[in-house]
N, C-alpha and C positions, 0 to 999 in steps of 0.2 A: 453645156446644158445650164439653166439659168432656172431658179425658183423665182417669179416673180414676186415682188412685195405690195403686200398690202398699200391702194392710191393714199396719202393722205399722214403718211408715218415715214418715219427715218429709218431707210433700209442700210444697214450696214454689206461693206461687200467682204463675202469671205471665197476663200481660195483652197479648191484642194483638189484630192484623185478621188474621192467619196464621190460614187454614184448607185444609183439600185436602191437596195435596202438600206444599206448604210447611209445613204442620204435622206431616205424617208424615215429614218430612226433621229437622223439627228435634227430634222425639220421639225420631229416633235418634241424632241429635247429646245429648240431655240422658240416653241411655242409657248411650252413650261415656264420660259426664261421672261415671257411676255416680251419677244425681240424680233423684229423681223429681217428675213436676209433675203441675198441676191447671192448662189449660189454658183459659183464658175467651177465645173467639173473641166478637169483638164489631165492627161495624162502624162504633159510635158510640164509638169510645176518645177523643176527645177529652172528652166530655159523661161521660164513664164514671172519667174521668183526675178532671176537675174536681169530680165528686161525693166520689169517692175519697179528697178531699183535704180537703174540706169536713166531712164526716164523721168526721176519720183513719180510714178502714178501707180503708190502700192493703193492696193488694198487693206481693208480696215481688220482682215485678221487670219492668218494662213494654218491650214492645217499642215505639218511637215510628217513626215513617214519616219525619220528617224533623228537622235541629239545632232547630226555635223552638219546639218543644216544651219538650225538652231544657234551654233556657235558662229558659222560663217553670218548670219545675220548679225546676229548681236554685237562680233567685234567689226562689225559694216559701220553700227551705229543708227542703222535704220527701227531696231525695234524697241517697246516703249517696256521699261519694268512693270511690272507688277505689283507695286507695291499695295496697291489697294485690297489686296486677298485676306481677309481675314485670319488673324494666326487658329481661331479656335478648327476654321476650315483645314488649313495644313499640317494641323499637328494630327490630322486621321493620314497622314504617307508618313511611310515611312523615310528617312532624310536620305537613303540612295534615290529617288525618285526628285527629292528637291534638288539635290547634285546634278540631276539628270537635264535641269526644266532653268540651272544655272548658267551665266557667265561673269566671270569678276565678282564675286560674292553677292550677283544680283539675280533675283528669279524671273526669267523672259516667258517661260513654256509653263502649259499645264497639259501631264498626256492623259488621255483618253483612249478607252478602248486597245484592251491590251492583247496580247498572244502570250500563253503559256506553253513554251515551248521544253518543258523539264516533266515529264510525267511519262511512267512505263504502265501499258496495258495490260491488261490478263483477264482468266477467267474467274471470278470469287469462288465458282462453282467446283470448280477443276482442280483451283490450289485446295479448297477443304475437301475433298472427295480424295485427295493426296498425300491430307497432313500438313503442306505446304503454308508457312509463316509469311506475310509480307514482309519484305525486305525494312529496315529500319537504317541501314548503316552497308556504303562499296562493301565492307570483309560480308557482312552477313550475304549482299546480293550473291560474290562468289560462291559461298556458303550452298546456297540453295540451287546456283548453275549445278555445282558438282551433284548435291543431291540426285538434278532431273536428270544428269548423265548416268551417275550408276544406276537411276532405277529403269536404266535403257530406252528413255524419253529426250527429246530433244528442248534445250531450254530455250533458246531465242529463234525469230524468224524475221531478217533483215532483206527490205528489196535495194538492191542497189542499183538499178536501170539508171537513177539519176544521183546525181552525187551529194546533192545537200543533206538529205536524210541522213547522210554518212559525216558530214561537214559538222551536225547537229549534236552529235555524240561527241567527239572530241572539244567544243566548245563546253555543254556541258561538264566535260571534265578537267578541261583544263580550268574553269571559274570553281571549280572544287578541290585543284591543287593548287593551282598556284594562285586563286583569289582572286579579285575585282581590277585591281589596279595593275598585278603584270597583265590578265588579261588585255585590260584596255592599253597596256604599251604596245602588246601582241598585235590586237586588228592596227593598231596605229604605226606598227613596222617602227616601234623604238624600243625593241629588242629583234635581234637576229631568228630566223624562221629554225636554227641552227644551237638557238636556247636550250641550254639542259631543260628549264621549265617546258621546252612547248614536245623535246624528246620523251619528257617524264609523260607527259597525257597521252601522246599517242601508245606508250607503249602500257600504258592504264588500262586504254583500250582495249589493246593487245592478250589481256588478261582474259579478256573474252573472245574476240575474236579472231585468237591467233591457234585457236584449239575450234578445226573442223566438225568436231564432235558437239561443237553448243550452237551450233548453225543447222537451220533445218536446209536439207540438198548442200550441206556442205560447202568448201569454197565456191566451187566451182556453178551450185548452183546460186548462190547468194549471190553471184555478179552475172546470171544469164539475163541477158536483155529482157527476158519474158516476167522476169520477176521484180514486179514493178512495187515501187513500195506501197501500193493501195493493195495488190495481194496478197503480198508478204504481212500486211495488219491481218487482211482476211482471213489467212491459215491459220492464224491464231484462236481464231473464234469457229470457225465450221466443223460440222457436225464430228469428224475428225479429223483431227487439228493435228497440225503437221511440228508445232512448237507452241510453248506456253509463256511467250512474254513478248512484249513488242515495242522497242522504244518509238518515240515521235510525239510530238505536241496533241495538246487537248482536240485539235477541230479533227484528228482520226475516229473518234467516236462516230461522226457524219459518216463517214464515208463507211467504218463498217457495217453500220445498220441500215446506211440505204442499198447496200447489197446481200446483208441477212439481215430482211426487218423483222425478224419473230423474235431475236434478240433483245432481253429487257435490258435498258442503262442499270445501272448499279447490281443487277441479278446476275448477268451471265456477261457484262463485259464491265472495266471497271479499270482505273488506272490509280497509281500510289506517285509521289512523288520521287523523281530521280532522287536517290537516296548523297547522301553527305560522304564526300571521303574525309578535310581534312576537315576536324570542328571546329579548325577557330569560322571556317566560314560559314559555319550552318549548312542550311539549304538552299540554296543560289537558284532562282529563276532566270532560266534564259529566253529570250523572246524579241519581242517587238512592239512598238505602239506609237501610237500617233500621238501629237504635239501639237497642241493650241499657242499660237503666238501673235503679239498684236500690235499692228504698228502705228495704231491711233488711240486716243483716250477720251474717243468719244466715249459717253454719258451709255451708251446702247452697249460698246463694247465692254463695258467695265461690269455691265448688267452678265453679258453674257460669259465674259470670263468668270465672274464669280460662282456664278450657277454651275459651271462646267467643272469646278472645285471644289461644291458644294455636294454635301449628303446627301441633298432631295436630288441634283442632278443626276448624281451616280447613283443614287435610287432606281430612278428613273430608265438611265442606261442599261442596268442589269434587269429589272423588266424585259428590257424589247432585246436581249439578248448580248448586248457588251460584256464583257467582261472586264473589271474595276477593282483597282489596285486599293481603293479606298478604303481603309479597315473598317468604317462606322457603316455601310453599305449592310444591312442584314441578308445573311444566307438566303434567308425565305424568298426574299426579292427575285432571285434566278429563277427561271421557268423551266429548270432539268436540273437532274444531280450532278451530269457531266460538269457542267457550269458552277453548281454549288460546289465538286469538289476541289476546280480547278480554282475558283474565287480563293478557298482555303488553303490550300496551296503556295497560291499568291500573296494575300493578305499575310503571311508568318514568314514571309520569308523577307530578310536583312537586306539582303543585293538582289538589285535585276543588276544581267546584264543585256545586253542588244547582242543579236545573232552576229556575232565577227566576219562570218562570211560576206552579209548583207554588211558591213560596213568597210570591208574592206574596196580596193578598186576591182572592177569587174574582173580583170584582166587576169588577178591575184583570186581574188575570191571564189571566182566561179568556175562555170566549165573551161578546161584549158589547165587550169587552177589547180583550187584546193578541192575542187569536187571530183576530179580525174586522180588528185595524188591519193586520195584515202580511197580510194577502190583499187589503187597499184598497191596500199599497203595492206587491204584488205587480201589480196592474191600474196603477195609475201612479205610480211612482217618484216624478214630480215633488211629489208630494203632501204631501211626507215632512213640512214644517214646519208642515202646518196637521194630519197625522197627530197627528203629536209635541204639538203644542198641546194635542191633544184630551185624548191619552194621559195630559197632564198635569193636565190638569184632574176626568178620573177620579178621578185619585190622590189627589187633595186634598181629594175627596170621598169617598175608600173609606180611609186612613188614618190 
């Protein structure tokens, strides 16, 4: 699909998977920038990147879905620095996001449009109607499991029909024990799957859901096919609710209110940030986002990378509903609270990291994977070192 450009003006050509809304958001975002484009939606951008490059007939500026892309271009040679970005503009990210958008101490990416994938559900209504404190700090979450256990209430409600939602927890936790950078050895298979560090998270995990009793239907129902993780949000919220907490990224909001819409955002459904285990790392954002990168220095491109970096862009963005790691970005901007809380969330927090699963190889990452071994070690904890073995053995065969 192709935006045509304006007869008469210099259309830069850009490249990415954005189509639908996302493409009419950012058509107004490159209108703002007074820049026009020729839009190539494509859902094979990697095979489309690679030709691109084989050929030279790149185009003048690629949206990438995640940083290893980003790095395979850049030590290509084909993409142009950045240098033109104003520091007053980048000193509103925080420097995990310049690391991110880096190669060889040079800045290639600027991301856009983010996924907060670190934030637990509940009801505001339920936890004060109970006494119930949001969590601040892993000891205090455990804290308050045990509470909803003795007072004969079930505290969490997990679908496990597919395995990322499960894959999602464990990243989480392992960027809150063991930090950003074993993390990133972890997805990059330069440490062993076999790691005391990657043993310590799951069995973190384990902390919860190794005790049937904080699982709403228990093991056995927490991996029945039927319990999909759109329901398992939902029992959390309906009229009686089967558990009171729900981990999973900010876009769950959607999905439970478009199947209870009398549900007010911030009244009766409401999410806190995944809380901190170890402090030196704070509070870790796990997620995803897209990545602006340019392989020309046309005059139009340097228009629109700057804007894309800028305040009024990410203004802009979080209007029509992005979400924007940009600290200078004002709350009010967001069109919901969901978005206002998740923007807050994001904006304070030190580290992102990128979901490990999605960055690992398919073969490793996903179904077959890591999405199949944490619902084997969801059924039995004890399994973890002949899991981990396996896990390892994947890896050595898919990297």
């Amino acid at each position: 699909m192709t935006s045509q450009a304006a007869l008469g003006q210099t259309a830069i050509n850009v490249i990415g998977t954005w189509g639908g809304s996302e493409l009419e958001i950012f058509q107004k975002i490159a209108d703002a920038a007074g820049v026009k484009i020729n839009f190539n939606t494509t859902r094979e951008l990697d095979a489309a990147l690679t030709t691109a490059v084989q050929t030279n007939n790149l185009p003048d500026i690629a949206i990438l879905p995640n940083p290893a892309k980003l790095q395979e271009l850049a030590k290509q040679g084909v993409l142009k620095p950045l240098n033109y970005l104003p520091k007053s503009d980048l000193d509103n990210y925080e420097q995990t996001w310049i690391d991110l958008g880096s190669y060889a101490g040079k800045l290639y990416g600027v991301y856009f449009k983010v996924a907060n994938k670190s934030v637990i559900w509940y009801n505001p209504k339920t936890f004060k109607a109970n006494g119930w404190a949001v969590p601040k700090t892993w000891d205090e979450l455990l804290e308050l499991n045990k509470k909803i256990v003795a007072s004969g209430k079930t505290p969490w409600s997990i679908g496990a029909d597919i395995g990322w939602p499960l894959t999602d927890w464990v990243e989480n936790i392992m960027v809150r024990t063991a930090g950003p950078e074993v993390y990133t050895k972890w997805y990059n298979h330069e440490i062993p799957w076999t790691d005391p560090q990657v043993k310590k998270a799951f069995e973190t995990w384990g902390q919860i859901v190794g005790n049937p009793k904080n699982l709403a239907g228990g093991i056995s129902g927490t991996l029945d096919a039927t319990n999909t993780f759109q329901n398992a949000a939902i029992a959390v919220f309906q009229e009686k609710p089967k558990a009171y907490m729900y981990y999973e990224g900010d876009f769950i909001g959607g999905i439970v209110t478009a199947a209870l819409p009398n549900l007010k955002p911030g009244e009766d459904i409401d999410f806190f940030a995944f809380p901190p285990i170890n402090p030196a790392f704070g509070t870790p954002v796990v997620g995803g986002a897209d990545v602006f990168v340019a392989f020309s220095d046309k005059p139009e491109v340097q228009k629109l990378m700057k804007f894309i970096a800028s305040v009024e862009g990410n203004t802009l963005a979080a209007k029509n509903g992005f979400l924007s790691q940009n600290k200078a970005v004002p709350l009010s901007a967001y069109p919901n609270d969901t978005l206002r809380n998740s923007a807050k969330i994001l904006t304070s927090a030190k580290v992102y990291v990128f979901d490990a699963s999605d960055m690992m190889p398919s073969a490793v990452g996903n179904q077959g994977g890591f999405w199949d071994k944490c619902k084997e070690f969801l059924a039995n904890p004890a399994k973890l070192d002949t899991i981990l073995a396996e896990m390892e053995k994947l890896a050595q065969q898919n990297y």
